[in-house]
Gaussian input, Z-matrix of N, CA and C with variables (Angstrom, degrees):
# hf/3-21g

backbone

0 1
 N
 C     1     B1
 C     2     B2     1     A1
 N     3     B3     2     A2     1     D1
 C     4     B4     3     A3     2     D2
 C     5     B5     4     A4     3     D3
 N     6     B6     5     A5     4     D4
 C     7     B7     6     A6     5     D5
 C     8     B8     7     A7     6     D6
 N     9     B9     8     A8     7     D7
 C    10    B10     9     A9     8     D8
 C    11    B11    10    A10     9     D9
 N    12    B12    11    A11    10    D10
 C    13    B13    12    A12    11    D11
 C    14    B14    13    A13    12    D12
 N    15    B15    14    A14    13    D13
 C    16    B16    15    A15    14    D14
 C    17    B17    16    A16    15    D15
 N    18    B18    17    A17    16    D16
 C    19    B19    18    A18    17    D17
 C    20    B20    19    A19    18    D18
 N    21    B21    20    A20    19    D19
 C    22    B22    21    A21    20    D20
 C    23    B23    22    A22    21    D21
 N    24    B24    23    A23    22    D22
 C    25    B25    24    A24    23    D23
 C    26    B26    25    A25    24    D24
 N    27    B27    26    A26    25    D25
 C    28    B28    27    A27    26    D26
 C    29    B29    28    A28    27    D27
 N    30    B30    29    A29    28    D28
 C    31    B31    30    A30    29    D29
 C    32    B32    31    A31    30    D30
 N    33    B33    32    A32    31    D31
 C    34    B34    33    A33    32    D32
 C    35    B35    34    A34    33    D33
 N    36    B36    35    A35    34    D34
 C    37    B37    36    A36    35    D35
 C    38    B38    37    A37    36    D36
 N    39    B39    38    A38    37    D37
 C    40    B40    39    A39    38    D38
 C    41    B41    40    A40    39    D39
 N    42    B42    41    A41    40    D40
 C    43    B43    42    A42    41    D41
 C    44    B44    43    A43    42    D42
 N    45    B45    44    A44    43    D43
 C    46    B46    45    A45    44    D44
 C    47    B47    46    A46    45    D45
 N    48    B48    47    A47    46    D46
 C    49    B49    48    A48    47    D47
 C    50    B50    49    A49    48    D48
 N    51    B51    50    A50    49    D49
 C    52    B52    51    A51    50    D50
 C    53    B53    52    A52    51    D51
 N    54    B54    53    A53    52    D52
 C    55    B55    54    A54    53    D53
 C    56    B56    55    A55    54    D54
 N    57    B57    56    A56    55    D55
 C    58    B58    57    A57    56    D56
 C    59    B59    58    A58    57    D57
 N    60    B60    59    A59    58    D58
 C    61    B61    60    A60    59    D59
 C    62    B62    61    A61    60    D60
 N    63    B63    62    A62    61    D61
 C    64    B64    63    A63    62    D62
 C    65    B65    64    A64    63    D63
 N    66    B66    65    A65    64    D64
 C    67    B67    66    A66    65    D65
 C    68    B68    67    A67    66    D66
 N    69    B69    68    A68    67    D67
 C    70    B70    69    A69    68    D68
 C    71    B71    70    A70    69    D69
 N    72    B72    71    A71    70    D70
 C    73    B73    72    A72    71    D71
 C    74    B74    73    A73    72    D72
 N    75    B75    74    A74    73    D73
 C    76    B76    75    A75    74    D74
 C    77    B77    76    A76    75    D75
 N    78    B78    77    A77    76    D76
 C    79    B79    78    A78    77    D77
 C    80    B80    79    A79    78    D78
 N    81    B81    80    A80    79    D79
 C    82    B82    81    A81    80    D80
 C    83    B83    82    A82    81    D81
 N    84    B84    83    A83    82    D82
 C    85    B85    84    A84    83    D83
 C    86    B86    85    A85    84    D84
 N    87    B87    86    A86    85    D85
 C    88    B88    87    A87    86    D86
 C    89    B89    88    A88    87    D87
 N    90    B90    89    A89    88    D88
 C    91    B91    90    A90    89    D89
 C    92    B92    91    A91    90    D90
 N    93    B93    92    A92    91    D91
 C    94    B94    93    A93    92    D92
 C    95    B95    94    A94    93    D93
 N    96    B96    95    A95    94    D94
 C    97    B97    96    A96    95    D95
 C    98    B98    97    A97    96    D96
 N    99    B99    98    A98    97    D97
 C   100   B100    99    A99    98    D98
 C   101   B101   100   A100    99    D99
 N   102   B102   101   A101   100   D100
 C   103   B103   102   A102   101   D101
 C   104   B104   103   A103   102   D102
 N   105   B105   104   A104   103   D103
 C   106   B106   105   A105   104   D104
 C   107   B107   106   A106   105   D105
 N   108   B108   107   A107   106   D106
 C   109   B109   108   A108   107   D107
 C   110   B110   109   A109   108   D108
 N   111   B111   110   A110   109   D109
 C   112   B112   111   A111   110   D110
 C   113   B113   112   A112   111   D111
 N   114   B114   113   A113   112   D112
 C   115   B115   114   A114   113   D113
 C   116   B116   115   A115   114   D114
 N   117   B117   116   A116   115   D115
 C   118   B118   117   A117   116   D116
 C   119   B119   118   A118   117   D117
 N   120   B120   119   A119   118   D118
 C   121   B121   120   A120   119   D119
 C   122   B122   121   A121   120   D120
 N   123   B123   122   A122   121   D121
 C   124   B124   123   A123   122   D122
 C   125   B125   124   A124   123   D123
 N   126   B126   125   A125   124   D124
 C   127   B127   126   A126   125   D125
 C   128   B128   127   A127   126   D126
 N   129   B129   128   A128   127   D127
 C   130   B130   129   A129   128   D128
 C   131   B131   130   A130   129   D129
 N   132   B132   131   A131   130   D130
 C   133   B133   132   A132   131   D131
 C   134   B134   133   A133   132   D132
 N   135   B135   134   A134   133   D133
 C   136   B136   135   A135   134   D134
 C   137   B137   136   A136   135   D135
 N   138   B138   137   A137   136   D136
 C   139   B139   138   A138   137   D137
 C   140   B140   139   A139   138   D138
 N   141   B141   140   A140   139   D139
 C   142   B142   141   A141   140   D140
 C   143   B143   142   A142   141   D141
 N   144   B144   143   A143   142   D142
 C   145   B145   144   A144   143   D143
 C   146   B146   145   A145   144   D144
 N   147   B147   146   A146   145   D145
 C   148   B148   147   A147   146   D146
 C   149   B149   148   A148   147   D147
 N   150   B150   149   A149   148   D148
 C   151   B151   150   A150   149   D149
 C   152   B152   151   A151   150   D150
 N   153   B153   152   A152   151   D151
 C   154   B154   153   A153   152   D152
 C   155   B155   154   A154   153   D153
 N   156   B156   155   A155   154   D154
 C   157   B157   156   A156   155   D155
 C   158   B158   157   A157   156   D156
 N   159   B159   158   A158   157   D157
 C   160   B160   159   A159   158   D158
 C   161   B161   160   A160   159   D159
 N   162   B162   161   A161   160   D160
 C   163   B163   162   A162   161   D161
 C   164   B164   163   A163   162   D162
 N   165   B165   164   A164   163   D163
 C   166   B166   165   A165   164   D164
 C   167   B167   166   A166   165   D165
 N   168   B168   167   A167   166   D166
 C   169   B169   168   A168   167   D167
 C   170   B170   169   A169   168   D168
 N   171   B171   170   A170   169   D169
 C   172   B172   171   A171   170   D170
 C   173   B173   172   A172   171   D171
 N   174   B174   173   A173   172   D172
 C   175   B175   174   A174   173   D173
 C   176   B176   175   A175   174   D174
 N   177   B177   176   A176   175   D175
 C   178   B178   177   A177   176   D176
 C   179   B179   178   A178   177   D177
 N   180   B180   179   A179   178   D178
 C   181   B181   180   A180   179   D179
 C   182   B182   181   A181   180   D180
 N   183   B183   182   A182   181   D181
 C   184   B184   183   A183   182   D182
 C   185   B185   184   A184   183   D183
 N   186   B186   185   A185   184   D184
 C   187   B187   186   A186   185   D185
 C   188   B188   187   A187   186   D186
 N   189   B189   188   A188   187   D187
 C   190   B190   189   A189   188   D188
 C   191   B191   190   A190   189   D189
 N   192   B192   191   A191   190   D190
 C   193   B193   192   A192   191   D191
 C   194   B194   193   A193   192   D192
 N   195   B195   194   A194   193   D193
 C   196   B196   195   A195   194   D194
 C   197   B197   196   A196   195   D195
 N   198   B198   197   A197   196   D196
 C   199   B199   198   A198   197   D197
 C   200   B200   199   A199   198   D198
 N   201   B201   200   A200   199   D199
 C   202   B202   201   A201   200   D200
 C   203   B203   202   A202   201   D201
 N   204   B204   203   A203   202   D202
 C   205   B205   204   A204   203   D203
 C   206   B206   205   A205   204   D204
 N   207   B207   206   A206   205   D205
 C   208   B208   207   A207   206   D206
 C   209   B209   208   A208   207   D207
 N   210   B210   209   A209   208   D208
 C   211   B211   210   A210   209   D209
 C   212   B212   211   A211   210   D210
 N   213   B213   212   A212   211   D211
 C   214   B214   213   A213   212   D212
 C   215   B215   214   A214   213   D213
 N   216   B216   215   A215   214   D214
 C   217   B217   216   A216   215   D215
 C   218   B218   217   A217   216   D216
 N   219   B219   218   A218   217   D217
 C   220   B220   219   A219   218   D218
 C   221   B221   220   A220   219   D219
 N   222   B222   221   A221   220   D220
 C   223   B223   222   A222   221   D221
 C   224   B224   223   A223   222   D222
 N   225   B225   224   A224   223   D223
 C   226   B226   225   A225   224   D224
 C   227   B227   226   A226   225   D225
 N   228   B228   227   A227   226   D226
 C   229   B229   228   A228   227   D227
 C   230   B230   229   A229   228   D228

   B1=1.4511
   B2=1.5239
   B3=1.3789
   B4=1.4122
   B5=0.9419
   B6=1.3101
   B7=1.3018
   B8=1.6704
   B9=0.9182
   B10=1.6386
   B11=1.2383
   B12=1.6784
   B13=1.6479
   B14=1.6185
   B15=1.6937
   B16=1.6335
   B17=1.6332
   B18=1.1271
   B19=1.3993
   B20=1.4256
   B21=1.5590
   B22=1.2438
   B23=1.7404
   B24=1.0894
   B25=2.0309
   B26=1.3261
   B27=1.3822
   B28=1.1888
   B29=1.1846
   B30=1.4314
   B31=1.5107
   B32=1.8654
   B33=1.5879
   B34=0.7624
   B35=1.6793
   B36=1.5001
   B37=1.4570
   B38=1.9263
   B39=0.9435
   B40=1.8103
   B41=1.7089
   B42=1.1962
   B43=1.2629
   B44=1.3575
   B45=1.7462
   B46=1.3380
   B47=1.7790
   B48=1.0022
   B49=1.6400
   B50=1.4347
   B51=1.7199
   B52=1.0741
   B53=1.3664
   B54=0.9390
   B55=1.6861
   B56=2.0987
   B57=1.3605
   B58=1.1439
   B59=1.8461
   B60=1.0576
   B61=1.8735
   B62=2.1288
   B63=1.1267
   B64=1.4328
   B65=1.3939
   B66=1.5665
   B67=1.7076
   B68=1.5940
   B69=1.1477
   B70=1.8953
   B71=1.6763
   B72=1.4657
   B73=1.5884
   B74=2.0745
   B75=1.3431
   B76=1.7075
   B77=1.6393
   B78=1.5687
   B79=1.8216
   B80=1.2942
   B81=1.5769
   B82=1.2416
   B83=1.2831
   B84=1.2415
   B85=2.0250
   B86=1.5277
   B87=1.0071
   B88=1.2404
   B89=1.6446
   B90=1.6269
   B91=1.4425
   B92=1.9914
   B93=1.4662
   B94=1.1976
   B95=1.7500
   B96=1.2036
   B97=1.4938
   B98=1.3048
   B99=1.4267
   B100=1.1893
   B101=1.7645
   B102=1.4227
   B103=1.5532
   B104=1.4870
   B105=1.0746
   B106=1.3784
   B107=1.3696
   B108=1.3840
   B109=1.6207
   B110=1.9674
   B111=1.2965
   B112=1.8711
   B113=1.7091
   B114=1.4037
   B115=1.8814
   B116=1.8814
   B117=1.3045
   B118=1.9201
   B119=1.2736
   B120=1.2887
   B121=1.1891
   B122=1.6537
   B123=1.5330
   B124=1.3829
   B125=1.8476
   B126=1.5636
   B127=1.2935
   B128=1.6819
   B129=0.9209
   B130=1.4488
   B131=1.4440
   B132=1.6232
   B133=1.2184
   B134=1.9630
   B135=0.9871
   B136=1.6494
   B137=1.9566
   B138=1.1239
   B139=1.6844
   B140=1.6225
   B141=1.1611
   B142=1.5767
   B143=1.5768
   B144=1.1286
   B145=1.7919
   B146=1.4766
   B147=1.4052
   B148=1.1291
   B149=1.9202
   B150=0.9364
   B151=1.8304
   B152=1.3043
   B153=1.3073
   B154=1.6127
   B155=1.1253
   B156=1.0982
   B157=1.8171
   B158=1.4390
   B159=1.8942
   B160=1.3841
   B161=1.2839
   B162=1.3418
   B163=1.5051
   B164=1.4713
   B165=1.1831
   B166=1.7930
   B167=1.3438
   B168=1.6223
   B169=1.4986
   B170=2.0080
   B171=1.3486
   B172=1.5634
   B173=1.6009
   B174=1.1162
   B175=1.6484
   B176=0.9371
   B177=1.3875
   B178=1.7886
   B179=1.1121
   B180=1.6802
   B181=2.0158
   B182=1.6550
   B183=1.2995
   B184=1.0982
   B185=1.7939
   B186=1.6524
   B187=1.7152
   B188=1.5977
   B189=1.2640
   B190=1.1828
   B191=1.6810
   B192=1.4531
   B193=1.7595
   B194=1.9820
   B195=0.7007
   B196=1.5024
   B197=1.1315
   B198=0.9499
   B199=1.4131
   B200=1.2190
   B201=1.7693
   B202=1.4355
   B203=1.7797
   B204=1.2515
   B205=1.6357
   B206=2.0123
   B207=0.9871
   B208=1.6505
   B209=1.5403
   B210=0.8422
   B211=1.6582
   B212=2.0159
   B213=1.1629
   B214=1.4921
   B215=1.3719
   B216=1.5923
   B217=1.4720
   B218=1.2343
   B219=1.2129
   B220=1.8252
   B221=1.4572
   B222=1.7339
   B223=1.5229
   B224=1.5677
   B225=1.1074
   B226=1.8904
   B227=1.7533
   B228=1.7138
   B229=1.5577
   B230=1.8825
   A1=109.19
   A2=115.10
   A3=118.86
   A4=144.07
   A5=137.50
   A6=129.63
   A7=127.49
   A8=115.61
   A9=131.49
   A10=120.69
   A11=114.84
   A12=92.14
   A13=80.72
   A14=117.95
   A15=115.57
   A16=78.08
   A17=139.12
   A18=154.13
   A19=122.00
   A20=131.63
   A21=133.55
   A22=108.17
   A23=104.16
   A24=102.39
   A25=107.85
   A26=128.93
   A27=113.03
   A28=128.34
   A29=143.16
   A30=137.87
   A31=97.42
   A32=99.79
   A33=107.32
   A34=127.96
   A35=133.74
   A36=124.09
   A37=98.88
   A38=100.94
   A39=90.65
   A40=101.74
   A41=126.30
   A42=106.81
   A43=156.95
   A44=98.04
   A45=95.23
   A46=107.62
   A47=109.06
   A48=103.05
   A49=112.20
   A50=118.64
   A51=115.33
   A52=125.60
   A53=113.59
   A54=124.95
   A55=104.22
   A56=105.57
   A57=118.94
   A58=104.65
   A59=105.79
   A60=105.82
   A61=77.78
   A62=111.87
   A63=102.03
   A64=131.09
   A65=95.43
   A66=130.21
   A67=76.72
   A68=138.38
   A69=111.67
   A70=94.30
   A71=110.81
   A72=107.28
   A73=100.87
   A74=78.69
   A75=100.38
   A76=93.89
   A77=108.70
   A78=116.54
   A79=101.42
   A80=149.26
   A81=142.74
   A82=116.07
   A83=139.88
   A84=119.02
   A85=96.25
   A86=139.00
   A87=122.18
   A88=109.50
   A89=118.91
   A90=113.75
   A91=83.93
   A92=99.39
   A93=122.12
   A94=112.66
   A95=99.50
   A96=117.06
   A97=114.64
   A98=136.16
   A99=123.65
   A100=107.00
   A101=115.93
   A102=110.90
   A103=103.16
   A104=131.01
   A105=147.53
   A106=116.01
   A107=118.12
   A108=130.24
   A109=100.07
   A110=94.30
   A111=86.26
   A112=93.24
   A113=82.22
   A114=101.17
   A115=90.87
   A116=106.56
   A117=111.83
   A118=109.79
   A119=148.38
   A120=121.21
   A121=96.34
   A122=101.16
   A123=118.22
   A124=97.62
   A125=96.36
   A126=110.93
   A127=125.84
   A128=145.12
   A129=153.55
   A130=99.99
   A131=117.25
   A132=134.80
   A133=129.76
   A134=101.36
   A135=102.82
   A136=112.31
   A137=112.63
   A138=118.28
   A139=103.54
   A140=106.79
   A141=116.36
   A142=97.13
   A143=136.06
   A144=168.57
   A145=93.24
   A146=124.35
   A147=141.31
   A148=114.58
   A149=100.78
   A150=99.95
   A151=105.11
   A152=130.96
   A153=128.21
   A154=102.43
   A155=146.34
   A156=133.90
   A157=84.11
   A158=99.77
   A159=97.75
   A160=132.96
   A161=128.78
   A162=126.83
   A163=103.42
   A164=117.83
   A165=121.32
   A166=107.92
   A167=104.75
   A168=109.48
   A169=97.45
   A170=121.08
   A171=116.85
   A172=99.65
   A173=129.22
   A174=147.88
   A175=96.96
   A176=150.67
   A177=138.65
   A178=99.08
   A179=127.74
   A180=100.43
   A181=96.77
   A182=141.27
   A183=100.37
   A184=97.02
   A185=101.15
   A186=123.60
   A187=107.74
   A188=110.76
   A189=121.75
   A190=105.14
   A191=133.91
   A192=141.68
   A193=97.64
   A194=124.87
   A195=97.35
   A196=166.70
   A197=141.80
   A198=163.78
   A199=107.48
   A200=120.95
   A201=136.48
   A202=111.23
   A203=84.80
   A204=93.58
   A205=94.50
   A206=116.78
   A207=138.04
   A208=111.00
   A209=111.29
   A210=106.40
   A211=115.37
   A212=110.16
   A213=117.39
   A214=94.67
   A215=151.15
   A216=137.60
   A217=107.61
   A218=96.00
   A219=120.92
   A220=94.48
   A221=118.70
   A222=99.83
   A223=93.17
   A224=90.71
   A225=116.13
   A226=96.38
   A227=108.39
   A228=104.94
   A229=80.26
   D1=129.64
   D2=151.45
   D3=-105.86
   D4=142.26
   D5=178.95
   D6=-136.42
   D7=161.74
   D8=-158.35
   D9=-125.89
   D10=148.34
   D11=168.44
   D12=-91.74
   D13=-148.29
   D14=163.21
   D15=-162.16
   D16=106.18
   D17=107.37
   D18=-9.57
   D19=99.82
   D20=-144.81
   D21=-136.49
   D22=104.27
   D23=167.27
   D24=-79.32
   D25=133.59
   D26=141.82
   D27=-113.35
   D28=-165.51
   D29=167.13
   D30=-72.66
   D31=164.33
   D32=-170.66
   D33=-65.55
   D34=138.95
   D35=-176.49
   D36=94.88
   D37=8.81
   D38=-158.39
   D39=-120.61
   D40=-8.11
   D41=158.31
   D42=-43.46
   D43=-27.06
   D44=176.24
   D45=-110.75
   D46=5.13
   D47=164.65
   D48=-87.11
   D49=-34.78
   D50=165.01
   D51=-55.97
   D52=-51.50
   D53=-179.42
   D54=-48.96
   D55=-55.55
   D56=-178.79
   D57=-51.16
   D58=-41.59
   D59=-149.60
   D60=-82.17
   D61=-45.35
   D62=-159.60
   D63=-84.16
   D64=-6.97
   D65=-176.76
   D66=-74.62
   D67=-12.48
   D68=-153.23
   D69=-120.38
   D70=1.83
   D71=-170.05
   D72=-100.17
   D73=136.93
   D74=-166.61
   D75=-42.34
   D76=148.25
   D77=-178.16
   D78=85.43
   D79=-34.59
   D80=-178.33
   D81=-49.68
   D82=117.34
   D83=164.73
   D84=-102.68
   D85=-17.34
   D86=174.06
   D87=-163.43
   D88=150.33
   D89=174.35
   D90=-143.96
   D91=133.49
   D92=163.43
   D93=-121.10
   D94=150.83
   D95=162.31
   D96=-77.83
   D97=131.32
   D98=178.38
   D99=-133.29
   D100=-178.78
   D101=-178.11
   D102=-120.88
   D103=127.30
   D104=-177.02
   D105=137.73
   D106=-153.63
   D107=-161.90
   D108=-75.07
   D109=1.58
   D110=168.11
   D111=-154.33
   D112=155.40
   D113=-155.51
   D114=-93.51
   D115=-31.06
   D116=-163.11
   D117=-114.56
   D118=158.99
   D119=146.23
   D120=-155.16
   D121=121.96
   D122=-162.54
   D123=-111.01
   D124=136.25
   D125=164.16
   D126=-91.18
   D127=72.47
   D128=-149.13
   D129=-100.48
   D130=145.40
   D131=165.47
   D132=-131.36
   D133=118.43
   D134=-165.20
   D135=-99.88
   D136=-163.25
   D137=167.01
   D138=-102.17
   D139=-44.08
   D140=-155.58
   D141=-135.41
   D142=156.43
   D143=166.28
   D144=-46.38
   D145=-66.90
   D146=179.35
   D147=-62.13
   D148=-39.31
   D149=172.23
   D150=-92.09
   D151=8.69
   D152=145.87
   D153=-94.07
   D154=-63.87
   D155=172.84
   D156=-9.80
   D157=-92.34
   D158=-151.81
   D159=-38.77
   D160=-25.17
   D161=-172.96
   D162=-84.34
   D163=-33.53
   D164=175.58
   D165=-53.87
   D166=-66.12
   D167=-162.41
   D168=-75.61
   D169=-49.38
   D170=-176.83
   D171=-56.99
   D172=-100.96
   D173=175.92
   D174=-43.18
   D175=-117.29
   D176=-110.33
   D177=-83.38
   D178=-28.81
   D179=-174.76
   D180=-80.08
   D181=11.36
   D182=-150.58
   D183=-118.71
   D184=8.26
   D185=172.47
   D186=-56.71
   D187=123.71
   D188=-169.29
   D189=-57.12
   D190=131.00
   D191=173.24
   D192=93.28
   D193=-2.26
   D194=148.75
   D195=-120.75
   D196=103.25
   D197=-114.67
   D198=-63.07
   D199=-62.47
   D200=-178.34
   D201=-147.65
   D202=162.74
   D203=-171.12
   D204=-127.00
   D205=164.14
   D206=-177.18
   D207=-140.12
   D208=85.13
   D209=-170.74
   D210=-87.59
   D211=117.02
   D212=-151.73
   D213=-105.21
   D214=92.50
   D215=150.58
   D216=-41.67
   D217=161.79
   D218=-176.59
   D219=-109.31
   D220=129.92
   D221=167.38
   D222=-146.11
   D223=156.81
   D224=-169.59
   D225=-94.63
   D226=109.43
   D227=176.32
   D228=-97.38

């Protein structure tokens, strides 16, 4: 299992619909709104490196108001 944070801009006013629409897409465990240099910040979990690509780049960029995504792995030192 992998997992991610995903660091999220959106346009302005759009944080919490974003957060809402993407909190509901399969792999999400949590999407909050936050205040600073990123408006979302979603905790996501996949099988493979590559089936998190896909849900970032297929599903979450493609939520209507956000600008950019930062995609953060989780790794165990």
């Amino acid at each position: 299992m992998v997992q991610a944070y995903i660091l999220i801009q959106t346009e302005v006013g759009k944080a919490s619909s974003v957060a809402e629409v993407v909190g509901a897409i399969p792999g999400v465990v949590r999407a909050e709104d936050v205040t600073g240099p990123y408006d979302v910040i979603v905790r996501a979990e996949a099988d493979t490196v590559d089936d998190l690509g896909r849900m970032v780049v297929a599903r979450i960029q493609h939520v209507e108001g956000i600008t950019r995504t930062l995609t953060c792995p989780v790794v165990h030192l």
